[in-house]
Biopython code that builds the backbone (N, CA, C, O; Angstrom):
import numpy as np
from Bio.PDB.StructureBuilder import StructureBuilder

atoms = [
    (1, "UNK", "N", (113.371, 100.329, 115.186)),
    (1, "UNK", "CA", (112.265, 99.822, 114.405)),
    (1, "UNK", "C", (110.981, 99.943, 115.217)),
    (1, "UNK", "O", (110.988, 99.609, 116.402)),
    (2, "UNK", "N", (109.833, 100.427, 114.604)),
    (2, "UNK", "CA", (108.666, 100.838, 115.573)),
    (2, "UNK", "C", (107.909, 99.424, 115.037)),
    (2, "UNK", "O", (108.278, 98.595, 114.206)),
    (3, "UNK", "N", (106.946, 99.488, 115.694)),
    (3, "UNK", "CA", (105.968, 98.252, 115.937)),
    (3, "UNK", "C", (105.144, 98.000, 114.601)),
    (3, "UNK", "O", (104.757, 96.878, 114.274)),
    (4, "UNK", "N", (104.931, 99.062, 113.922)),
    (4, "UNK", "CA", (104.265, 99.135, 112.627)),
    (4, "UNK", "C", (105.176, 99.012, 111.284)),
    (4, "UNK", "O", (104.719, 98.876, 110.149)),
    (5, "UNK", "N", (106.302, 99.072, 111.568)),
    (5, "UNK", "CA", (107.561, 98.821, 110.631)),
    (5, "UNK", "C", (107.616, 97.178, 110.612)),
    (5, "UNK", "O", (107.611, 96.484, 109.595)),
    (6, "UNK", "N", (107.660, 96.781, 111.781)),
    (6, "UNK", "CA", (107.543, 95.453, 111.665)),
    (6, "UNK", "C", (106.639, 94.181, 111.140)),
    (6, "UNK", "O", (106.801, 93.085, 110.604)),
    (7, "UNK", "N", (105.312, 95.241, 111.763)),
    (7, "UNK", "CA", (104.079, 94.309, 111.173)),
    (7, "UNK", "C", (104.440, 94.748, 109.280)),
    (7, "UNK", "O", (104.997, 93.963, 108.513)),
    (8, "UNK", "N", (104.122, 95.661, 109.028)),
    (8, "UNK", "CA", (103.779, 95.978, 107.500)),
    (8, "UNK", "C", (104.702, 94.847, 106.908)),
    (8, "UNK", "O", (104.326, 94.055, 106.045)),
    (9, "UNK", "N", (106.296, 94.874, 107.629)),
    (9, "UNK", "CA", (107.395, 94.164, 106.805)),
    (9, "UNK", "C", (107.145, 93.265, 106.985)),
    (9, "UNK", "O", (107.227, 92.591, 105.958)),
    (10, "UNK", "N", (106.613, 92.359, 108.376)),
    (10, "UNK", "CA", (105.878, 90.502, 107.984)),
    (10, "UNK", "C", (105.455, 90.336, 106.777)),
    (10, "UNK", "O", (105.850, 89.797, 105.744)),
    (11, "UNK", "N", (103.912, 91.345, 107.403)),
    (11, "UNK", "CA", (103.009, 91.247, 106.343)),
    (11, "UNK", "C", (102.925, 90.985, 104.728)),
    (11, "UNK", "O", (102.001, 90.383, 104.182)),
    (12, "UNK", "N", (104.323, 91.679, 103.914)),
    (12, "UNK", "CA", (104.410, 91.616, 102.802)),
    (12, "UNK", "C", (105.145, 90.638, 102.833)),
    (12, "UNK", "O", (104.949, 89.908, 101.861)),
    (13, "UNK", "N", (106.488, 90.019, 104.023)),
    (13, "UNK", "CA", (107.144, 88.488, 103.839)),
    (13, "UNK", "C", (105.851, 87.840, 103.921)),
    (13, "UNK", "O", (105.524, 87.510, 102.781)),
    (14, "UNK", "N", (105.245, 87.615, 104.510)),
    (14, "UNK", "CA", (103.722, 86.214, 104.429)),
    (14, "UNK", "C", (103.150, 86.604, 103.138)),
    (14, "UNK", "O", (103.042, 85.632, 102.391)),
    (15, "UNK", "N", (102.691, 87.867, 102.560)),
    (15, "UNK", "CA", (102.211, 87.535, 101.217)),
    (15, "UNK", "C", (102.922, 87.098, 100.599)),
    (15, "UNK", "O", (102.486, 86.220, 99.855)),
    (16, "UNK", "N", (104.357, 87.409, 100.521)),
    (16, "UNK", "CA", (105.649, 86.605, 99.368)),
    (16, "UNK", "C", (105.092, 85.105, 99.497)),
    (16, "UNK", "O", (104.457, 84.351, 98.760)),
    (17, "UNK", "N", (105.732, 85.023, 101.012)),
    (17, "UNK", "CA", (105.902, 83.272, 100.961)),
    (17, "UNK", "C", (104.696, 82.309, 100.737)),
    (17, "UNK", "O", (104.810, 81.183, 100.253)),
    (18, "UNK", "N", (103.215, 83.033, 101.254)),
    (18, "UNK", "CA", (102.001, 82.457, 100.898)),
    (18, "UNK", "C", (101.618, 82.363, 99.279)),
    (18, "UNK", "O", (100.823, 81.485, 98.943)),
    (19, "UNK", "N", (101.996, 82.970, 98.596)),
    (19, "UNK", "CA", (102.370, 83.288, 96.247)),
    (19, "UNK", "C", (103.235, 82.414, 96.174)),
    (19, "UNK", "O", (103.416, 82.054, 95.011)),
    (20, "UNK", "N", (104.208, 81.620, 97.334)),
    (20, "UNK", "CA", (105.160, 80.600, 96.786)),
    (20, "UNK", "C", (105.792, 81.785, 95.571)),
    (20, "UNK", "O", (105.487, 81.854, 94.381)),
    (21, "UNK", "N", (106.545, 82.455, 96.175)),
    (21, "UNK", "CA", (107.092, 83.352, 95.240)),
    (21, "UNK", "C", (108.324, 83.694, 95.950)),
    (21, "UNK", "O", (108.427, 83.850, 97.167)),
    (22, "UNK", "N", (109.361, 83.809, 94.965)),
    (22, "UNK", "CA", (111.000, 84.118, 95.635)),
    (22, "UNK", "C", (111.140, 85.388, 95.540)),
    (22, "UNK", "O", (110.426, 85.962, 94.717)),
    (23, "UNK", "N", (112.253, 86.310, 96.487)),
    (23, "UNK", "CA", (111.964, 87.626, 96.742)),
    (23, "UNK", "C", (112.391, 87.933, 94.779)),
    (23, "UNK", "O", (111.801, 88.958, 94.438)),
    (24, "UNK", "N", (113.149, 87.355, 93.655)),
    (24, "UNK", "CA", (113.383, 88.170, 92.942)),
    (24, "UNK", "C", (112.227, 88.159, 92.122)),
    (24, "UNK", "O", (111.983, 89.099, 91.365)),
    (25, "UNK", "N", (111.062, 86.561, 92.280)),
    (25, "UNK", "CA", (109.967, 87.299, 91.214)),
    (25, "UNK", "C", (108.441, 88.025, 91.909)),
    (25, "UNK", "O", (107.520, 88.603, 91.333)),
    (26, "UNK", "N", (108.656, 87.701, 93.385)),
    (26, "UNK", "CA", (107.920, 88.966, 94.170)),
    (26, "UNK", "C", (108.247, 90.347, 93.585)),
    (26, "UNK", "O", (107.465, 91.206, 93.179)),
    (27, "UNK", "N", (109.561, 90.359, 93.636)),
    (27, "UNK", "CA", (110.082, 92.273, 93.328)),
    (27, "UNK", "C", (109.738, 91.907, 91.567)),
    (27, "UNK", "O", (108.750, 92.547, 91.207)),
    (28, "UNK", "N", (110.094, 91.387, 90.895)),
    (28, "UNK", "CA", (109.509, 91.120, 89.613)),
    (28, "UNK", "C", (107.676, 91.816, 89.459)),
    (28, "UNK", "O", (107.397, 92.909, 88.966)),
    (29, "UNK", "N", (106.896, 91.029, 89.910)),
    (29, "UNK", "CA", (105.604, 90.976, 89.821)),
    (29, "UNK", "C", (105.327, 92.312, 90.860)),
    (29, "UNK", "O", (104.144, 92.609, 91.026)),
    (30, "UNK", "N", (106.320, 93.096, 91.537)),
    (30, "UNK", "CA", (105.035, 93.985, 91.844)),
    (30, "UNK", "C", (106.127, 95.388, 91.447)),
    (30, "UNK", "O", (105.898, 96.401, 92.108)),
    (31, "UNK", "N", (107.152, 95.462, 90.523)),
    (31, "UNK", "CA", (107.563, 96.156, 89.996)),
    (31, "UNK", "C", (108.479, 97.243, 91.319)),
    (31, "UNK", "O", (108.399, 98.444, 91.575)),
    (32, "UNK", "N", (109.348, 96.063, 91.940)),
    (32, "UNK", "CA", (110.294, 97.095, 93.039)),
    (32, "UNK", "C", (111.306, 96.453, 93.092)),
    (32, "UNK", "O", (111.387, 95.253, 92.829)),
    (33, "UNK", "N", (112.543, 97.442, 93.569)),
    (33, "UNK", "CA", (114.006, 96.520, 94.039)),
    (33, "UNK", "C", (114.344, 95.550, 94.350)),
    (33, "UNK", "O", (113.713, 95.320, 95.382)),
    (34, "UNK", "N", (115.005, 94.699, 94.131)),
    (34, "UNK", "CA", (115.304, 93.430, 94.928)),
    (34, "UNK", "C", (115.818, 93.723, 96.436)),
    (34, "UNK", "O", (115.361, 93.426, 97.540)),
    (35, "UNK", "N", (117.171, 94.564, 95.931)),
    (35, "UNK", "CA", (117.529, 95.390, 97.302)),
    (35, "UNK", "C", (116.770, 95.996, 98.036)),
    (35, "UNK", "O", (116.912, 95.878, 99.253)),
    (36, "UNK", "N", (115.735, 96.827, 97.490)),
    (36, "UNK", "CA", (114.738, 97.712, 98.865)),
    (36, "UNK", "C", (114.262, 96.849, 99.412)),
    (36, "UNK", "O", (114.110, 96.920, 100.632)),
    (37, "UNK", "N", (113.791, 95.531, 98.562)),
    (37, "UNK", "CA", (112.803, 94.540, 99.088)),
    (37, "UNK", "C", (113.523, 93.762, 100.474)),
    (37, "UNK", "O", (113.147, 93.822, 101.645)),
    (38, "UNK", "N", (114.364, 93.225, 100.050)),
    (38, "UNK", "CA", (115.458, 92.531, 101.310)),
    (38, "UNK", "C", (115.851, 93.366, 102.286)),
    (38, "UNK", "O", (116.314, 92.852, 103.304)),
    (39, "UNK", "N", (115.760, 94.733, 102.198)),
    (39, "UNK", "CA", (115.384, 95.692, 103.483)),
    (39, "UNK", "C", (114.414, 95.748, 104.467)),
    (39, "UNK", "O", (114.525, 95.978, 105.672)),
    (40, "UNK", "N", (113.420, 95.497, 103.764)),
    (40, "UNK", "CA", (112.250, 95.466, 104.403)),
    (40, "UNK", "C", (111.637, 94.058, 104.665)),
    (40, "UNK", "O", (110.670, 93.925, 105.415)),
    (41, "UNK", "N", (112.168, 93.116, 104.088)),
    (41, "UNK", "CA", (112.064, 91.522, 104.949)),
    (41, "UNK", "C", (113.041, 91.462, 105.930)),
    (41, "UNK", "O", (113.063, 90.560, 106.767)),
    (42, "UNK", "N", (113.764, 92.263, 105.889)),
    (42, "UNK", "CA", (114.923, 91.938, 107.312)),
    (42, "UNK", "C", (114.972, 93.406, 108.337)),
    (42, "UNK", "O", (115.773, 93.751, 109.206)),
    (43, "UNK", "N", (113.710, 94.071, 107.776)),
    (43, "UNK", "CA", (113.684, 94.880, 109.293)),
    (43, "UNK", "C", (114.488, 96.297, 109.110)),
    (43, "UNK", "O", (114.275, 97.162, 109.961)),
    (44, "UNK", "N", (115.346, 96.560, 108.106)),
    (44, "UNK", "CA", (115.957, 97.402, 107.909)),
    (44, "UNK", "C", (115.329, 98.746, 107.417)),
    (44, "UNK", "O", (115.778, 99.777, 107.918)),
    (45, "UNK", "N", (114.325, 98.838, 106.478)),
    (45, "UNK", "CA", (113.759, 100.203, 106.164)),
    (45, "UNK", "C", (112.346, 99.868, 106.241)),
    (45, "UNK", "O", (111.991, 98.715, 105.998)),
    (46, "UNK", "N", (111.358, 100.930, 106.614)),
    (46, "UNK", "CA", (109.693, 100.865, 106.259)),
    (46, "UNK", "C", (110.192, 101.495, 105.072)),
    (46, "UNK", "O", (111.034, 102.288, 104.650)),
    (47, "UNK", "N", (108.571, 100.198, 104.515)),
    (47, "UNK", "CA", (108.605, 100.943, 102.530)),
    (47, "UNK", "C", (107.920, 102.267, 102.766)),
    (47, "UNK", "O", (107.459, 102.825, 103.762)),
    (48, "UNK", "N", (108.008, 102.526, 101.656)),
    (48, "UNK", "CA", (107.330, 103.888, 101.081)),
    (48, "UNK", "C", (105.839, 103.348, 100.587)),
    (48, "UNK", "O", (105.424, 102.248, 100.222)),
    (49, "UNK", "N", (105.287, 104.550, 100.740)),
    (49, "UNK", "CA", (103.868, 104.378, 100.681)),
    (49, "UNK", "C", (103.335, 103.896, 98.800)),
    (49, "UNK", "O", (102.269, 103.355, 98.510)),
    (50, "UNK", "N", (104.055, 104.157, 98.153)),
    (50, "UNK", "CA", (103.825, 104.273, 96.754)),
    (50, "UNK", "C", (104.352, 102.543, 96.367)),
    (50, "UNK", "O", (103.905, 101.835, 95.465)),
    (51, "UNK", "N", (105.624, 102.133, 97.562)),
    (51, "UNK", "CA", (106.102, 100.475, 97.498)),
    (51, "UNK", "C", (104.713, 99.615, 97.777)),
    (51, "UNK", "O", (104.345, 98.642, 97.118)),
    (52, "UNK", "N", (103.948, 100.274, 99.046)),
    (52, "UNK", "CA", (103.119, 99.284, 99.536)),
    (52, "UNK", "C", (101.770, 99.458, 98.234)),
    (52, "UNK", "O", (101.153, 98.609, 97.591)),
    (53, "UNK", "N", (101.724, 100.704, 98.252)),
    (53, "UNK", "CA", (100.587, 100.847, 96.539)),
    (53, "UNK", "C", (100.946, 99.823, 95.527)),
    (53, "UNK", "O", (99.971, 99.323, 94.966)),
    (54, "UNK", "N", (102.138, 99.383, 95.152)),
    (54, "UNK", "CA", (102.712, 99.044, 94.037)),
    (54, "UNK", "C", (102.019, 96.769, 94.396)),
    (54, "UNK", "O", (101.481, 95.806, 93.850)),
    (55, "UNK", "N", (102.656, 97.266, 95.706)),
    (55, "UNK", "CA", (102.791, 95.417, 96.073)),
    (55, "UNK", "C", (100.765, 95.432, 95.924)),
    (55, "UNK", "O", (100.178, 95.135, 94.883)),
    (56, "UNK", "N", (100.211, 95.762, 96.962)),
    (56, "UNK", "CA", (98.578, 96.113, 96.780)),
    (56, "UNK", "C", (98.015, 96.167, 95.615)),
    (56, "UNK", "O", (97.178, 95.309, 95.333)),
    (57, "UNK", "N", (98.261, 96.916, 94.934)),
    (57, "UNK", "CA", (97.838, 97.068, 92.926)),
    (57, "UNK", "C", (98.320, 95.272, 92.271)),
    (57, "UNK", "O", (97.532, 94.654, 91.555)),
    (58, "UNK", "N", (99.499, 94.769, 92.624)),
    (58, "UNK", "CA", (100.223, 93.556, 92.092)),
    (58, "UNK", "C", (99.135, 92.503, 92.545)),
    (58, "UNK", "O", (98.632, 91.886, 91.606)),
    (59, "UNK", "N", (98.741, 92.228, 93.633)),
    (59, "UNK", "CA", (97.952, 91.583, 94.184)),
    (59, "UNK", "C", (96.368, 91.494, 94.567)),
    (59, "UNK", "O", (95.777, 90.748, 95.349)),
    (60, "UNK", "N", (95.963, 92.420, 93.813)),
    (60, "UNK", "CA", (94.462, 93.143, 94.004)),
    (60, "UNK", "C", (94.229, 92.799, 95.363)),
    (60, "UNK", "O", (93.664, 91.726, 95.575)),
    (61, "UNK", "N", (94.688, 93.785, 96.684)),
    (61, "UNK", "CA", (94.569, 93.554, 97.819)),
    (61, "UNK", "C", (94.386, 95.210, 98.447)),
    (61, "UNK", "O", (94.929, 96.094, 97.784)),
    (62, "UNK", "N", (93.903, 95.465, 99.253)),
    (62, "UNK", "CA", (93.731, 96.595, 100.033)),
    (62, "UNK", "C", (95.174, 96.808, 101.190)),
    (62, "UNK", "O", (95.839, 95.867, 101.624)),
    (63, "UNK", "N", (95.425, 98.406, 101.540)),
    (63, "UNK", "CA", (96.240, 97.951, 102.241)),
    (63, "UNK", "C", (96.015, 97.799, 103.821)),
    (63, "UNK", "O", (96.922, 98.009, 104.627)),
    (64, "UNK", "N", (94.662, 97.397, 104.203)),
    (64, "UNK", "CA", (94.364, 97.078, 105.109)),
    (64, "UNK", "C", (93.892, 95.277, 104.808)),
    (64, "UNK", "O", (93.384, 94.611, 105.710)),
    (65, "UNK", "N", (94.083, 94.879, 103.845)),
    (65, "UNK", "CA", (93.973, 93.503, 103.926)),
    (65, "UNK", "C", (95.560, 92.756, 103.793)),
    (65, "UNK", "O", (95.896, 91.614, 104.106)),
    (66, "UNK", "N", (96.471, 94.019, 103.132)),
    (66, "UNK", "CA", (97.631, 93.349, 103.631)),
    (66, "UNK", "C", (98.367, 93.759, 104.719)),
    (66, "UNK", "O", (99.484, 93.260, 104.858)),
    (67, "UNK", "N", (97.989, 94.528, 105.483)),
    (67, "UNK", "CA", (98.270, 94.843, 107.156)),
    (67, "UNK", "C", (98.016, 93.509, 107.768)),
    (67, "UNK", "O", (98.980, 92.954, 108.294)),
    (68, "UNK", "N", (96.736, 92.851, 107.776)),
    (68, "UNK", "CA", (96.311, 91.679, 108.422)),
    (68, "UNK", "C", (96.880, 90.401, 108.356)),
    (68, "UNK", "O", (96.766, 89.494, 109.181)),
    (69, "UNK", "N", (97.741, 90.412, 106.899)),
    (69, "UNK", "CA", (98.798, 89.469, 107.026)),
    (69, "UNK", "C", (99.181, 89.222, 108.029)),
    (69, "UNK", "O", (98.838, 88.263, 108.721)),
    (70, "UNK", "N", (99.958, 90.043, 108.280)),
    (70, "UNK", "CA", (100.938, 90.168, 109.611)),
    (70, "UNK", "C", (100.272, 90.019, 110.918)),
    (70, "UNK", "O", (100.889, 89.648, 111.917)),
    (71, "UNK", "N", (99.234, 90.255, 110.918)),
    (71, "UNK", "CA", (98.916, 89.833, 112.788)),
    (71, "UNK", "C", (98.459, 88.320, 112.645)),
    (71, "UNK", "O", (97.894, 87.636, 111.791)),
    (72, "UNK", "N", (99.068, 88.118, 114.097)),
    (72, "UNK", "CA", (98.688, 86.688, 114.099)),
    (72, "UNK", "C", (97.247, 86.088, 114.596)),
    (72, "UNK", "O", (96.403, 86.495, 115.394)),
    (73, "UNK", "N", (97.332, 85.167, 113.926)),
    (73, "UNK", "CA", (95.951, 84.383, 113.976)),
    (73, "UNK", "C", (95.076, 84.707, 115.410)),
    (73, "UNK", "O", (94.059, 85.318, 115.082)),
    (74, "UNK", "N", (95.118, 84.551, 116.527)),
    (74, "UNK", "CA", (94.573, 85.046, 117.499)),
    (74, "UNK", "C", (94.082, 86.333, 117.608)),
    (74, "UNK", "O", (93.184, 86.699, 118.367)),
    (75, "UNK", "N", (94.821, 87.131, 116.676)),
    (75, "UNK", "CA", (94.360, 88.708, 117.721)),
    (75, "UNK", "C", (93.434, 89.330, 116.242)),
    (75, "UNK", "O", (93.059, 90.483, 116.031)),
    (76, "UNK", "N", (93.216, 87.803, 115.175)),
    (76, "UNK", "CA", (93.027, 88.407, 113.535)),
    (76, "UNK", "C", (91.625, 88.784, 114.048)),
    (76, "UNK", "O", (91.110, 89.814, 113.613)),
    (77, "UNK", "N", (90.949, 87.993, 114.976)),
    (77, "UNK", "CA", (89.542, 88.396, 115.199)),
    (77, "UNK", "C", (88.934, 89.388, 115.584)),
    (77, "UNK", "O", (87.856, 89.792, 115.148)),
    (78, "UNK", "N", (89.780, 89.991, 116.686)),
    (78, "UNK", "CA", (89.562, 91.079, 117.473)),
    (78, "UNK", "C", (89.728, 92.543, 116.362)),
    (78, "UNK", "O", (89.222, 93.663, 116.427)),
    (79, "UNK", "N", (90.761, 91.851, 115.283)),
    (79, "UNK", "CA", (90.849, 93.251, 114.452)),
    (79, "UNK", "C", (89.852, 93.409, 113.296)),
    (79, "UNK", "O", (89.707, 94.229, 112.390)),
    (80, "UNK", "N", (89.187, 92.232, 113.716)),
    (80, "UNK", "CA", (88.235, 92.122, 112.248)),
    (80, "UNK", "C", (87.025, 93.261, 113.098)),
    (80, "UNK", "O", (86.804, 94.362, 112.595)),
    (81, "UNK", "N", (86.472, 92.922, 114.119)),
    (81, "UNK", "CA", (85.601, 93.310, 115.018)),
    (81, "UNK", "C", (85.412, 94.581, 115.451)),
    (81, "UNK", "O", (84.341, 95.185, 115.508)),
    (82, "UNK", "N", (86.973, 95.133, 115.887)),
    (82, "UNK", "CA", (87.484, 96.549, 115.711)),
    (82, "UNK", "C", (87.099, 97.247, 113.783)),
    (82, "UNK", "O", (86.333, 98.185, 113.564)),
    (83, "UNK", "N", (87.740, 96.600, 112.871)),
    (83, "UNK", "CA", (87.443, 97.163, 111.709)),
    (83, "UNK", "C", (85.967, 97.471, 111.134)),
    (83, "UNK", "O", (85.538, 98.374, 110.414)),
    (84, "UNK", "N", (85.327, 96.277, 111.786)),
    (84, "UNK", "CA", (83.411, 96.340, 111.420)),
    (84, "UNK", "C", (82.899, 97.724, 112.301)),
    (84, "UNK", "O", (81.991, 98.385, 111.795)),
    (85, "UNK", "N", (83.390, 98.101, 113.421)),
    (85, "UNK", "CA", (82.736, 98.800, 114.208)),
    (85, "UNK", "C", (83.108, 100.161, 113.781)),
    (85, "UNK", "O", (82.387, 101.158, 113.732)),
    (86, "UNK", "N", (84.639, 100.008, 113.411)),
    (86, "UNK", "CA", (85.011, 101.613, 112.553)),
    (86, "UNK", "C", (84.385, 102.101, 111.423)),
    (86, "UNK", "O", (84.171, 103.296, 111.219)),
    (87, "UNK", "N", (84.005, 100.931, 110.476)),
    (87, "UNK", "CA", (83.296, 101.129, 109.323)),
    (87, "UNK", "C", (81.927, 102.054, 109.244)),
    (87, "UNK", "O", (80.932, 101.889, 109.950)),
    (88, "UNK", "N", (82.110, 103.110, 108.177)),
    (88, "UNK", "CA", (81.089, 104.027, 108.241)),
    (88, "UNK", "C", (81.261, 105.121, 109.450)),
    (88, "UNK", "O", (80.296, 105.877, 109.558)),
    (89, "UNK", "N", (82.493, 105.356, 110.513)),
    (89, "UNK", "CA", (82.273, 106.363, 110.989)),
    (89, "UNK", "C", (83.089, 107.876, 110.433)),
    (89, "UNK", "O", (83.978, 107.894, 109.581)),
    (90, "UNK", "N", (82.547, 109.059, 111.136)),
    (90, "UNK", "CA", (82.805, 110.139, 109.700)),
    (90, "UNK", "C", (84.434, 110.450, 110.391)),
    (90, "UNK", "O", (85.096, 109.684, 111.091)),
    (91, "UNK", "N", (84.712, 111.540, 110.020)),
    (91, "UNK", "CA", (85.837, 111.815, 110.350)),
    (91, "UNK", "C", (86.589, 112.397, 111.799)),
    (91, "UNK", "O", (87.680, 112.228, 112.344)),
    (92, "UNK", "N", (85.491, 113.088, 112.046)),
    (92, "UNK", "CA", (85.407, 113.872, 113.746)),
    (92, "UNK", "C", (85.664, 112.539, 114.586)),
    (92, "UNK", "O", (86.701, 112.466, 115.246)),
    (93, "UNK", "N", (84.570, 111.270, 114.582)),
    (93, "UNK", "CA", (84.648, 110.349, 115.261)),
    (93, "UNK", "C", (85.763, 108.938, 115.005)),
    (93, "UNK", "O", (85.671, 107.839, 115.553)),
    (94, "UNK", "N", (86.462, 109.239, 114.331)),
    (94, "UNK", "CA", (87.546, 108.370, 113.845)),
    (94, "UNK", "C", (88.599, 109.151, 114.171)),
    (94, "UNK", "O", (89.441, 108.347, 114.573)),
    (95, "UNK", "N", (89.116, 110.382, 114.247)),
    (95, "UNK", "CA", (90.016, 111.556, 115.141)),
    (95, "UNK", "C", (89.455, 111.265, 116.298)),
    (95, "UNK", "O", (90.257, 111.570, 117.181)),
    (96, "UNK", "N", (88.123, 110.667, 116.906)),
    (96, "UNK", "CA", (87.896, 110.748, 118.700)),
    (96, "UNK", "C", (88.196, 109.401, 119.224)),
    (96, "UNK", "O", (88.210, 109.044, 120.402)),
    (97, "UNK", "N", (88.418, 108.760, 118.233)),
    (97, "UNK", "CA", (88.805, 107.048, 118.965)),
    (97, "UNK", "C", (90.738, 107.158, 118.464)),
    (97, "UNK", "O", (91.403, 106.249, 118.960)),
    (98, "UNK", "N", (91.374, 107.965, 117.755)),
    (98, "UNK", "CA", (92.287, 108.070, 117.543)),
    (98, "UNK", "C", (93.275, 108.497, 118.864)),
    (98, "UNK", "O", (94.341, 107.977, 119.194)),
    (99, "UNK", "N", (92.629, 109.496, 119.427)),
    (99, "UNK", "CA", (93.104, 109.956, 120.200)),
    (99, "UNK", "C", (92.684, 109.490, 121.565)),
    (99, "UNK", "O", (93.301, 109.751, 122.597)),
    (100, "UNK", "N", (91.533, 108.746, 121.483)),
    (100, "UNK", "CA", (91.322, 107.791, 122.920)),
    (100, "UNK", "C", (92.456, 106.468, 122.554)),
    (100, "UNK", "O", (93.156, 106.754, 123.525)),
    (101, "UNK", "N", (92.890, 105.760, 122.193)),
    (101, "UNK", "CA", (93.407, 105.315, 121.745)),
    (101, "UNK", "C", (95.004, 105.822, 122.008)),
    (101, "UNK", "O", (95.811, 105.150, 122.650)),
    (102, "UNK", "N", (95.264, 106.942, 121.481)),
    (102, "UNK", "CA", (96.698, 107.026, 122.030)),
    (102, "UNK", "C", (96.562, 107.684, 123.836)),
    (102, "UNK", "O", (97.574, 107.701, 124.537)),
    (103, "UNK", "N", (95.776, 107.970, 124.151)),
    (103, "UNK", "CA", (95.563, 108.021, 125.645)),
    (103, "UNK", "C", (95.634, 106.938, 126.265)),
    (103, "UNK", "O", (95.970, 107.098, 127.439)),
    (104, "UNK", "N", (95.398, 105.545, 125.862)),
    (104, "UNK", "CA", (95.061, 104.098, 126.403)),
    (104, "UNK", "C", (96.752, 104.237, 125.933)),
    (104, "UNK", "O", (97.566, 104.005, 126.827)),
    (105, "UNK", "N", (97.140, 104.509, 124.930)),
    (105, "UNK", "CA", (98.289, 104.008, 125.005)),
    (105, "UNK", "C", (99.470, 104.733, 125.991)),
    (105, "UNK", "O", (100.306, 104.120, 126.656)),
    (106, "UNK", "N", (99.313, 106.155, 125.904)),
    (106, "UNK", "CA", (100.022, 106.823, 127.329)),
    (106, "UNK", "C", (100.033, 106.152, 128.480)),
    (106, "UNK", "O", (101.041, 105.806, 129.096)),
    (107, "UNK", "N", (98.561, 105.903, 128.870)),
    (107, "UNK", "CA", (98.242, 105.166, 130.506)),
    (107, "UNK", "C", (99.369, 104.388, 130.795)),
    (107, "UNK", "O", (100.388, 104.504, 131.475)),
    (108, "UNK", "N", (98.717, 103.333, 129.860)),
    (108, "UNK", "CA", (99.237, 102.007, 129.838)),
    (108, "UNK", "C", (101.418, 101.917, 129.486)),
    (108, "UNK", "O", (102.109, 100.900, 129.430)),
    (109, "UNK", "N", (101.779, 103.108, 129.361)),
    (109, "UNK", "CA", (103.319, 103.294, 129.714)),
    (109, "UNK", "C", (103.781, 103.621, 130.825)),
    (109, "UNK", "O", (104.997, 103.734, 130.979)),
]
sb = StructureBuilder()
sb.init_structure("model")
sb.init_model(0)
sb.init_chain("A")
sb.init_seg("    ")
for serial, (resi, resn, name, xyz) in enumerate(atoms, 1):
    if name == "N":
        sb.init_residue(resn, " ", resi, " ")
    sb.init_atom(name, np.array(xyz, "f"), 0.0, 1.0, " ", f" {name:<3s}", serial, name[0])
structure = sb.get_structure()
């Protein structure tokens, strides 16, 4: 399980449990499996991109506002701060922090 499998799959358990909603009328209301769903609250599969469209569309939410679910309260600031500073840059320079970025992450292994 990679690190982003995990957050996404919080992320959509905290929107469940924050709707006070049980996984069968979560999967109800955003039109997906019960079974895929209990995969992905217990770590077992990343959804599909068209699952996380589906839950996002159900909830009029972005899927960068339901990424943020999932991080915890401490580090929510730093990503808000990071997201303001990305905002509006073009594409060349969002590929140049991409890849500084996975360089910080090489180092730092």
């Amino acid at each position: 399980m990679t690190k982003f499998q995990s957050l996404i799959n919080k992320s959509i358990k905290t929107l469940r449990t924050r709707s006070n909603l049980s996984q069968e009328k979560f999967c109800s209301k955003c039109n997906i499996s019960t079974d895929n769903y209990r995969n992905l609250e217990y770590n077992k599969q990343m959804p599909k991109s068209s699952t996380i469209d589906k839950i996002c569309s159900s909830f009029n939410i972005s899927p960068i506002e339901l990424l943020k679910l999932g991080i915890d309260k401490a580090d929510e600031s730093m990503v808000d701060i990071i997201l303001t500073k990305l905002d509006g840059l073009n594409k060349r320079e969002l590929e140049l922090i991409s890849d500084f970025i996975s360089l910080l992450k090489l180092h730092n292994h």
